[in-house]
Residue, then its C-alpha position, 0 to 999 in steps of 0.5 A: x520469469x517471476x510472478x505476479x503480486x497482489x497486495x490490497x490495503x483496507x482501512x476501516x471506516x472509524x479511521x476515514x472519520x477520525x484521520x479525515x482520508x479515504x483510500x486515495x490517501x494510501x501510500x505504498x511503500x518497498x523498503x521505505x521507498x514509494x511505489x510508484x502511482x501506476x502500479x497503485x489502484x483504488x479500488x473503493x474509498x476504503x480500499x487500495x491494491x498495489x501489484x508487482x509484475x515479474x517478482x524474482x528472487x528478492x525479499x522487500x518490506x511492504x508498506x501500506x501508509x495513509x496520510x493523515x490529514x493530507x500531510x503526516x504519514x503514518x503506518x497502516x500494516x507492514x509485511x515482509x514479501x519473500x518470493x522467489 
């Protein structure tokens, strides 16, 4: 059996002016693929976690994506998630 994950994503408050977004605007990715929204929490305006039950042997590139504007997606932070 694997282990659990937990992921948090923070944006800054000059970014929620500027892009016009909050934290619900975040958008997870592994390997360029969406996670999906149950695994997803919202923790505050600035903050979301993603979090991965019974990770086993596996490598993912993990995204955390904002759209900005409600509509163009850009990387916010990435990171390689080695378990096993």
């Amino acid at each position: 059996r694997g282990s659990n994950f937990t992921a948090i994503c923070v944006l800054k408050e000059k970014c929620l002016q500027q892009y016009d977004v909050n934290a619900s605007f975040i958008v997870w990715k592994t390997n360029h693929v969406a996670v999906p929204k149950e695994q997803v929490t919202v923790i505050n305006r600035t903050t979301s976690s993603v979090t991965f039950t019974d990770m086993t042997l596996q490598t993912v590139q993990l995204t955390c994506n904002v759209l900005s504007f409600g509509q163009i997606e850009q990387n916010v932070y990435g990171t390689t998630v080695l378990s096993g």
